[in-house]
C-alpha positions in Angstrom: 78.7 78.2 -5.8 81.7 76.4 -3.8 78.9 75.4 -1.3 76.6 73.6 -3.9 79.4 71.6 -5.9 80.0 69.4 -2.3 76.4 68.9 -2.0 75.8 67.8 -5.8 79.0 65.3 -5.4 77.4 64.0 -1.8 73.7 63.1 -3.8 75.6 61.2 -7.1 77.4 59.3 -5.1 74.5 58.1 -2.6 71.9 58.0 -6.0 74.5 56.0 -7.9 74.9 52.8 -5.5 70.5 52.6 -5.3 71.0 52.3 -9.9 73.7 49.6 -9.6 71.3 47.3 -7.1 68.3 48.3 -9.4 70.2 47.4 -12.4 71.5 44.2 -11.1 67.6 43.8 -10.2 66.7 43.5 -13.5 69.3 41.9 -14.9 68.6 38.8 -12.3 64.6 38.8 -13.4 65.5 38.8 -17.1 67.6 35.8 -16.6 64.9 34.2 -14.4 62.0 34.9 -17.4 65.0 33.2 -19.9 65.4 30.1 -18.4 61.9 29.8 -17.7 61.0 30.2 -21.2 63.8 28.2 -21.9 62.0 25.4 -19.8 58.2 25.9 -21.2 59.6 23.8 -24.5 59.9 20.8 -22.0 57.0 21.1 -20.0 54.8 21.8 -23.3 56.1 18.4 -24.7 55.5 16.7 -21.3 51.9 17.6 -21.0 50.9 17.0 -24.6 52.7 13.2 -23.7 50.2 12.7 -20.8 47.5 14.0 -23.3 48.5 11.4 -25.2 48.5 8.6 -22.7 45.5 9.6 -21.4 43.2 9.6 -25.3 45.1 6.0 -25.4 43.9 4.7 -22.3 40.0 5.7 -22.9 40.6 4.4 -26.5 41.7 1.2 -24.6 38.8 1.4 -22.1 35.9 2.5 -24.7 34.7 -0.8 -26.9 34.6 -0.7 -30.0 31.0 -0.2 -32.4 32.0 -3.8 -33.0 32.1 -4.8 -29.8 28.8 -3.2 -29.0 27.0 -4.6 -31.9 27.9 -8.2 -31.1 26.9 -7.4 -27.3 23.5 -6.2 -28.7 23.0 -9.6 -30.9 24.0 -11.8 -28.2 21.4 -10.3 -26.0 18.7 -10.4 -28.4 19.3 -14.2 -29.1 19.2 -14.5 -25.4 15.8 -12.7 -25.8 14.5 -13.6 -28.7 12.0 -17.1 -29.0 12.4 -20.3 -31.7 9.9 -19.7 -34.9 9.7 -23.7 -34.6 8.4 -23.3 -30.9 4.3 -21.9 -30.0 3.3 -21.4 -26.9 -0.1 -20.4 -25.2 -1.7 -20.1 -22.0 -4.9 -20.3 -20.3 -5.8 -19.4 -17.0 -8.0 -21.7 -14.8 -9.1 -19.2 -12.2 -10.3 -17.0 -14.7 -8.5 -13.7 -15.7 -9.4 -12.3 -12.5 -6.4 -11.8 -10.4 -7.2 -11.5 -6.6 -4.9 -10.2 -4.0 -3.5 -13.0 -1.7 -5.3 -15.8 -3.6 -3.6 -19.1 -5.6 -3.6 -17.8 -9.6 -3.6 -21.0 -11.6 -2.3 -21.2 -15.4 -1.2 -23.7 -18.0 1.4 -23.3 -20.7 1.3 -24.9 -23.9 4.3 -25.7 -25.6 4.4 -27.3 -29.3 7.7 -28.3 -31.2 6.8 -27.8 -34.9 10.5 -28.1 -36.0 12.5 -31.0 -37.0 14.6 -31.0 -33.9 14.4 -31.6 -30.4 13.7 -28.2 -27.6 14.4 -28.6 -23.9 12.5 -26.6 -21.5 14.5 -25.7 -18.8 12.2 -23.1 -16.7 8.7 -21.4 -16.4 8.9 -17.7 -14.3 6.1 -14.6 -13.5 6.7 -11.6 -11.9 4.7 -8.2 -11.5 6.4 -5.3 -13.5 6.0 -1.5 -12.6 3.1 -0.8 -15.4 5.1 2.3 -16.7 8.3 0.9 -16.6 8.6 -3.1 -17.3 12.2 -3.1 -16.4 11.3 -2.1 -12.4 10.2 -5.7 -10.8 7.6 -5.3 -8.0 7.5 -9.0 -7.0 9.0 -11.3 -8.3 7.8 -15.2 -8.0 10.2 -18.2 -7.9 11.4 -20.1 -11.1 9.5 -23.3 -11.8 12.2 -26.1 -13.4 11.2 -28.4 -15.7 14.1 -29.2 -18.1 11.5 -31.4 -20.1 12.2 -32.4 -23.7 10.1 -31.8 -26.1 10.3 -34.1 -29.6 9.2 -32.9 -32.8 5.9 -32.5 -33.7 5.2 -32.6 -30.5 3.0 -31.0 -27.7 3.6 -30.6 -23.7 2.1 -28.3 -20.9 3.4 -26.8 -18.0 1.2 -25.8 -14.7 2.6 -22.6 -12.7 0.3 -20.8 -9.8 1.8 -17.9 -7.8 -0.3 -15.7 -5.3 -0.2 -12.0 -5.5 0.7 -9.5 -2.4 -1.8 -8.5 -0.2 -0.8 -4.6 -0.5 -1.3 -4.9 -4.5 -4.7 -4.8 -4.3 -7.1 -2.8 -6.2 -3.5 -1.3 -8.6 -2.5 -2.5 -11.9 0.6 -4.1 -12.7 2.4 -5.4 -15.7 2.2 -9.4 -15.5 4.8 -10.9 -17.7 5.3 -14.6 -18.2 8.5 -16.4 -19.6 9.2 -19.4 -20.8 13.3 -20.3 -21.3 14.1 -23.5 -23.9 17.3 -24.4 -25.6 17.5 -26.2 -29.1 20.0 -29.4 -29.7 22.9 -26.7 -30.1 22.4 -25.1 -26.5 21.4 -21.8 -27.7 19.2 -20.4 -25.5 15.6 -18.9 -26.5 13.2 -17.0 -24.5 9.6 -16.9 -25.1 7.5 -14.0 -23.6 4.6 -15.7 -22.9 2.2 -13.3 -21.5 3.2 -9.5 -21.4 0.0 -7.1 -20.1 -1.3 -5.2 -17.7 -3.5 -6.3 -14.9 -5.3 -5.4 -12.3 -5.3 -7.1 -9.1 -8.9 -7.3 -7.3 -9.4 -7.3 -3.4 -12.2 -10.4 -2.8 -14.8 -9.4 0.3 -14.4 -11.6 2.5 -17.1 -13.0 5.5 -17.4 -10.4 8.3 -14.2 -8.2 10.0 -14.1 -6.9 13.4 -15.0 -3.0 12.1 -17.4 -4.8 10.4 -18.9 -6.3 13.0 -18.5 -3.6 15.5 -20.6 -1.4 13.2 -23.3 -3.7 13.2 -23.1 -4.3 16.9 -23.3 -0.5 17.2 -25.9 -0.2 14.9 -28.0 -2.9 16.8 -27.5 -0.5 20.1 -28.5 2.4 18.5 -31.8 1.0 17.5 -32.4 -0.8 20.6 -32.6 2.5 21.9 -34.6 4.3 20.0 -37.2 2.0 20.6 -37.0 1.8 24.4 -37.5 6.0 23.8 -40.4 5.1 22.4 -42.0 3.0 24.2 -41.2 5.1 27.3 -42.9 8.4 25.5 -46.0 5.9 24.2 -46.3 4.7 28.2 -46.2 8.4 30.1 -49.2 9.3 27.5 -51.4 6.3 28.2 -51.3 6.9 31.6 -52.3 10.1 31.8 -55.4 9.5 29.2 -56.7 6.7 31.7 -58.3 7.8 34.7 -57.9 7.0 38.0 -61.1 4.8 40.2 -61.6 6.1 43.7 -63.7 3.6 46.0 -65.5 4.9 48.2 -67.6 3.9 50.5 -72.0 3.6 51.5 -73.1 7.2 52.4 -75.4 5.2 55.0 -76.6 1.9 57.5 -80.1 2.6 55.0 -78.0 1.7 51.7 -76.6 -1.6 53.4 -78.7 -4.6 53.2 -78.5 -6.7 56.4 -81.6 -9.4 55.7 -79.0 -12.0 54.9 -78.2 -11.8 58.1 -79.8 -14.4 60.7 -81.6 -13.0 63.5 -79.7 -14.6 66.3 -76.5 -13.2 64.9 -77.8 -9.7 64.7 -79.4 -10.5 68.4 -75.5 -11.4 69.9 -74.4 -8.2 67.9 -76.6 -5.7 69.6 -76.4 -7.7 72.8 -72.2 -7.5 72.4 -72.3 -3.8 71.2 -74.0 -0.9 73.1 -74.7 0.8 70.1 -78.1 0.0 68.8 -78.9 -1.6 65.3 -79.7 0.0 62.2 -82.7 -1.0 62.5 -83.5 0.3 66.1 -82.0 3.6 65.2 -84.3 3.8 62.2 -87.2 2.9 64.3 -86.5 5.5 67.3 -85.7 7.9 64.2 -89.2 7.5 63.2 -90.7 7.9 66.5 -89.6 10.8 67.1 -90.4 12.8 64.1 -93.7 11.3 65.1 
C-alpha cells in the first residue's frame, strides 16, 4: 500500500505539467479565433468597398441606352440616302461580268429638291454573297465632288475589272454613291446591291490546248501510216511475180534479118557451126 502511494504522487505530478501546456494551448487558439473574428468586421467592409468601386467603374465604362441610340441614328444618317436625290444605273458591257475584263457603268443622279447636293464619291466592291459585311475586293473610290442644282440631272462613269481567281463564283456587287446636301450632312445611296456571277471568257488557243491538238494530229498521223503499211504487205502478196526466161532452142530464134556476110564472118570467127549447119547435118543423118 506504502509502495503504490509514491508511484500515484510520481504520475500527478508528471500528468499535471502535459494539462497546464495543453490548457495554455487552448487558451492561445481561442484568443487567436477572437481577434480574427474581431478583424472579419473590417475586412467584410473593405471588400464590399472594392465591390463598390468596381459596379462604379463599369457603370462609368458601359454607355448609356442614350448613348447607344444616338450612335445608332447617327449611323443610319450616315447610311441612309436623300428622298430629293434618284439614282440609276446602266451597264454598257451588258450585265455580264467577266473575269479580268474592263466592266463599264453609268450613274444617274437627279436633284428633285429645292436645294443644291454635292457628290463627293462613286465606289464598288465584291461582298462575300452570304455575308455583305466580308469585302472580297475592294476597287478604288472615284472622286467627283460635282454639284448638282435643283431640278437637275448629272451622270457619273465608273469601270473596275474583276480578279482573275473569281471566275465562274458569285459574289455580292454593291455600288455606292456618297452626296452631302447644303448643311454637310452626309447621305449614302446604295446604288446597286445583288448578287453576281462572274463568267470566265474562252479565249484564242492555250498551250494544253494546243498541245492536245498537236497530240491529236500525231496520233492520227499514225494510224494512217499503219494502214497504209498493212494495205501495202497485202498487195504484194496478191500480185505475182514474172520470171523471164529464155528460147528453149537456135530453131525458135529467127536469124533471116541477119545479112549473109555477117553470118559468113560469124562462122568463119567461131568454130562452132551455125544453126543452120547444125540443122542441116541434123537432118542428114537421121537420113
Amino acid at each position: 500500500m506504502f509502495n503504490f502511494g509514491p508511484k500515484v504522487l510520481l504520475l500527478l505530478l508528471v500528468a499535471f505539467p502535459c494539462g497546464l501546456v495543453s490548457f495554455a494551448g487552448q487558451v492561445s487558439a481561442d484568443s487567436d479565433s477572437d481577434e480574427d473574428i474581431a478583424d472579419d468586421p473590417e475586412t467584410e467592409v473593405d471588400e464590399e468597398e472594392d465591390e463598390e468601386e468596381a459596379l462604379v467603374e463599369e457603370d462609368q465604362m458601359q454607355p448609356s441606352e442614350g448613348d447607344e441610340e444616338d450612335s445608332d441614328e447617327a449611323a443610319d444618317k450616315l447610311l441612309s440616302s436623300h428622298p430629293d436625290a434618284d439614282t440609276t444605273i446602266i451597264f454598257m458591257t451588258g450585265e455580264e461580268f467577266p473575269a479580268n475584263e474592263i466592266v463599264r457603268f453609268l450613274v444617274g443622279f437627279t436633284n428633285k429638291g429645292s436645294q443644291d447636293f454635292t457628290v463627293q464619291s462613286l465606289e464598288a466592291s465584291f461582298r462575300y454573297p452570304q455575308d455583305f459585311q466580308f469585302y472580297i475586293q475592294n476597287f478604288t473610290a472615284l472622286p467627283l465632288s460635282a454639284v448638282v442644282q435643283p431640278q437637275a440631272q448629272a451622270s457619273f462613269e465608273y469601270s473596275f475589272i474583276p480578279a482573275q481567281p473569281m471566275a465562274g463564283r458569285p459574289f455580292g456587287l454593291v455600288i455606292l454613291l456618297n452626296y452631302l446636301d447644303t448643311q454637310g450632312n452626309v447621305f449614302q445611296t446604295a446604288i446597286y446591291n445583288q448578287t453576281v456571277n462572274i463568267i470566265e471568257l474562252e479565249e484564242g488557243l492555250d498551250g494544253e490546248t494546243m498541245f492536245l491538238y498537236i497530240f491529236l494530229a500525231g496520233l492520227v498521223s499514225l494510224m494512217l501510216f499503219g494502214i497504209y503499211q498493212v494495205l501495202e504487205t497485202r498487195t504484194k502478196k496478191r500480185i505475182p511475180v514474172k520470171i523471164e526466161r529464155g528460147t528453149g532452142g537456135m530453131n525458135d530464134v529467127d536469124i533471116s534479118w541477119i545479112p549473109q556476110e555477117n553470118l559468113n564472118i560469124m562462122n568463119k570467127a567461131s568454130p562452132k557451126a551455125s544453126p543452120r549447119k547444125r540443122t542441116k547435118r541434123a537432118a542428114g543423118t537421121d537420113q
